[in-house]
Residue frames as qw, qx, qy, qz and C-alpha x, y, z in Angstrom:
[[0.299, -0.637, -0.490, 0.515, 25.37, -18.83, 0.87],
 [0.051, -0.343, 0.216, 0.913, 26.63, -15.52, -1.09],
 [0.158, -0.411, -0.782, -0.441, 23.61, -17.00, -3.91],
 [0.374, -0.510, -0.774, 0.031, 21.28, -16.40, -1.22],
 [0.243, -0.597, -0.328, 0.691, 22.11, -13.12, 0.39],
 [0.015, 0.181, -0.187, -0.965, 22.39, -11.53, -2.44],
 [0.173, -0.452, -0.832, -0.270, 18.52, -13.23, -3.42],
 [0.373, -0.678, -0.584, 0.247, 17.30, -11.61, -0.19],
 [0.102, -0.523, 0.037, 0.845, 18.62, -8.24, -0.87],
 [0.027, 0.025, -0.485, -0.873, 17.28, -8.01, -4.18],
 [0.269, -0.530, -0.776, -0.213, 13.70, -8.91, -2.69],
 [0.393, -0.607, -0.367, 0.584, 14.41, -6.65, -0.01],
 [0.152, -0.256, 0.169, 0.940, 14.67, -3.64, -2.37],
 [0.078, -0.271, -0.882, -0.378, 11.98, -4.88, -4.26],
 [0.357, -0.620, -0.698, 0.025, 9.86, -4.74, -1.48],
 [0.320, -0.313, -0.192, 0.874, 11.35, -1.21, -0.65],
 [0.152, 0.004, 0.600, 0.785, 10.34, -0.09, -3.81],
 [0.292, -0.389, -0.735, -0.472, 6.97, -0.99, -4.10],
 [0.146, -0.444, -0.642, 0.607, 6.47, -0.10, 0.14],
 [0.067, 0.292, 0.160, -0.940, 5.32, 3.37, -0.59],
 [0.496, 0.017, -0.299, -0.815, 2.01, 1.99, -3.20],
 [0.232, -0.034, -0.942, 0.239, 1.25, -0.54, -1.32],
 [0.094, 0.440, 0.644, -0.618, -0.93, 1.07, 1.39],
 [0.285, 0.278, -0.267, -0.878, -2.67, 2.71, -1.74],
 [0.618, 0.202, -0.527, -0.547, -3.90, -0.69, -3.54],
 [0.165, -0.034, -0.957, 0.234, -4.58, -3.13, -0.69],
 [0.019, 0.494, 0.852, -0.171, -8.19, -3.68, -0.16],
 [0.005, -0.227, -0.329, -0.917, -9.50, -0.82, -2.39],
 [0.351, -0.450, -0.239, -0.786, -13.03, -1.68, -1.50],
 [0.672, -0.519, -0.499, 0.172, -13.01, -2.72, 2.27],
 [0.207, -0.895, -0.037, -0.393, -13.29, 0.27, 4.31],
 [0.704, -0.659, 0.263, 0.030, -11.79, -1.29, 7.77],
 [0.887, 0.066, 0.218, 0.402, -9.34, -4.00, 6.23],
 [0.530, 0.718, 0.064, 0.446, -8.14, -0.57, 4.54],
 [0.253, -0.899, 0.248, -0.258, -7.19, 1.10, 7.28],
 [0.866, -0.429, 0.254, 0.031, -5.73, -1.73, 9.12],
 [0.817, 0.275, 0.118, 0.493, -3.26, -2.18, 6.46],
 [0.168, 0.789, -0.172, 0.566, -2.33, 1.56, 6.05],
 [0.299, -0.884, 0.286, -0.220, -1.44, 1.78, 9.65],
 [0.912, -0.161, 0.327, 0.189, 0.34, -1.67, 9.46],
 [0.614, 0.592, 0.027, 0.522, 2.44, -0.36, 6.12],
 [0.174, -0.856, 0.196, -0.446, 3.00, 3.11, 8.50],
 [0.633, -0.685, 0.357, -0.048, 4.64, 0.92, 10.99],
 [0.892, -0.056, 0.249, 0.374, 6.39, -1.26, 9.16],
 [0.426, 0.712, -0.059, 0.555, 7.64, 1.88, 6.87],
 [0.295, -0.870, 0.184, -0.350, 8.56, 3.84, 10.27],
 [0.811, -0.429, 0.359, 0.173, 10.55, 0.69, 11.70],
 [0.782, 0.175, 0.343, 0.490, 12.67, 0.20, 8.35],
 [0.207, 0.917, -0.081, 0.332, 13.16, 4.05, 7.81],
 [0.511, -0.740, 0.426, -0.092, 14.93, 4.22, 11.30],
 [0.907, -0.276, 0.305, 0.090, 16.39, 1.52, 10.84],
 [0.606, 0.371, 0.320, 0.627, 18.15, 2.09, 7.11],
 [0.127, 0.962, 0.204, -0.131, 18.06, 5.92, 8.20],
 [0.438, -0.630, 0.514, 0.383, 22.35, 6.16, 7.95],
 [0.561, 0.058, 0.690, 0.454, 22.27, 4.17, 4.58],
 [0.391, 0.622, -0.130, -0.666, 22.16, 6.40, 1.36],
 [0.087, 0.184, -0.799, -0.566, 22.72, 3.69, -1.16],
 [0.000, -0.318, -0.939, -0.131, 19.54, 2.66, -2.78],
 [0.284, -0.318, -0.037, -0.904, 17.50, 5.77, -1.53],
 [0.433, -0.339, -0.833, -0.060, 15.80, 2.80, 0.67],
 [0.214, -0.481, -0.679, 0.512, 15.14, 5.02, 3.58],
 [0.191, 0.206, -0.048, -0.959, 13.67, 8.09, 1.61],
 [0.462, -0.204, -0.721, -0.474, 11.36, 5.30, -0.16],
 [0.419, -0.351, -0.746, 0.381, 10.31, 4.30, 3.55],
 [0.044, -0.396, -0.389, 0.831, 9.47, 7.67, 4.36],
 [0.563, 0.011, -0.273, -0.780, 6.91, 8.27, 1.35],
 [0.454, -0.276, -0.826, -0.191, 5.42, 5.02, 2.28],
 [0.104, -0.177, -0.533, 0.821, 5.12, 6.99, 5.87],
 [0.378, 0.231, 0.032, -0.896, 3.16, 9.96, 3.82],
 [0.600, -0.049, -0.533, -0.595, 0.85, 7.46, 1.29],
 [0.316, -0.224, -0.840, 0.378, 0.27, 5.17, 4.76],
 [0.010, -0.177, -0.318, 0.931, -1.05, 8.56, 6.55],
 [0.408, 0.106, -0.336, -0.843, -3.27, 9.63, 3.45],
 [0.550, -0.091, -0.662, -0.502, -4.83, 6.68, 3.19],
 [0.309, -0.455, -0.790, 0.271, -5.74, 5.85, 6.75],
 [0.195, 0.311, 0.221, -0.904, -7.06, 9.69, 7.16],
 [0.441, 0.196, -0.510, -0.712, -8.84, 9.34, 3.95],
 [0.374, -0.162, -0.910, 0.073, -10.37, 5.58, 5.74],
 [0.174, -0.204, -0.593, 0.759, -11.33, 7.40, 8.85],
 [0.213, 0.301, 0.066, -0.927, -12.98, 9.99, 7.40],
 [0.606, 0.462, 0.634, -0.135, -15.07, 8.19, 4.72],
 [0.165, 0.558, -0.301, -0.755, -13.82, 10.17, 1.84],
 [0.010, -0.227, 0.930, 0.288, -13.45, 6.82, -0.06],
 [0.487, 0.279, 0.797, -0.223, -17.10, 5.52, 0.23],
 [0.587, 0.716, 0.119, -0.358, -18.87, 7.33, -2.80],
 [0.273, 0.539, -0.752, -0.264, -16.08, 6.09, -5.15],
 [0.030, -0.454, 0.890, -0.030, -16.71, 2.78, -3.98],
 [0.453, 0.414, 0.482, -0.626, -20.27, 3.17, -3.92],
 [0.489, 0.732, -0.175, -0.441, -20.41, 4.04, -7.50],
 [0.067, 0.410, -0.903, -0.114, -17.42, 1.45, -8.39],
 [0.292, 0.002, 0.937, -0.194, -19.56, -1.13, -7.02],
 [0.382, 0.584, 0.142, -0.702, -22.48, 0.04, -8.75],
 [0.546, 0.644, -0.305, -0.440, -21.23, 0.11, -12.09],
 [0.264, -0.400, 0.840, -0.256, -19.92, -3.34, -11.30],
 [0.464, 0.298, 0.785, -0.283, -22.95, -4.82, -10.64],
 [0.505, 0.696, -0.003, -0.511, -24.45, -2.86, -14.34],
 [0.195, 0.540, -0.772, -0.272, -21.41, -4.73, -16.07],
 [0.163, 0.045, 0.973, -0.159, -22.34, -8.12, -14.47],
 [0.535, 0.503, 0.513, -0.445, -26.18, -7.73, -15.42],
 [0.356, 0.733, -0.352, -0.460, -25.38, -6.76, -19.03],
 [0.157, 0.305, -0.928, -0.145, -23.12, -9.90, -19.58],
 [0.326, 0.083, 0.913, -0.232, -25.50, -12.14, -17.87],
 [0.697, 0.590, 0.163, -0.373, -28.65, -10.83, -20.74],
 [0.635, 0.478, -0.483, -0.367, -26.20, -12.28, -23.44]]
């Protein structure tokens, strides 16, 4: 049993860790799906800040609160379209890569 908690805390930090780039690299080139996730990460980072806000070991609730601010950015930055000409152009040069490979 003591195996096991201590498994689930060390995923649980893991996953602390990594909260705040998360809402950055999930569906890079889906506009909606992007958002939906940022504000999903933003809630789940706002419920587990509060929640770990009293606990200083681990820095787990200051990580939770940049996942707050890179949640934010990226669902303003959704909203607004900032993201489309990058993704335009990504896709783009994409498709130029894939045409290339297919002539050899």
């Amino acid at each position: 049993m003591k195996l096991l908690i201590i498994a689930l805390s060390v995923v649980f930090l893991c996953a602390a860790y990594a909260w705040p780039v998360i809402p950055l690299l999930v569906y890079p080139l889906n506009r909606r799906r992007g958002f939906w996730a940022a504000l999903y990460c933003c809630a789940a980072a706002v419920f587990f800040g509060i929640t770990f806000r009293y606990t200083n070991r681990f820095m787990v609730n200051d990580l939770f609160e940049a996942a707050v601010y890179t949640s934010a950015v990226r669902a303003i930055a959704e909203a607004t379209g900032m993201l489309e000409k990058p993704r335009h152009a990504w896709r783009k040069r994409r498709l130029r890569a894939g045409d290339s490979q297919e002539r050899e």
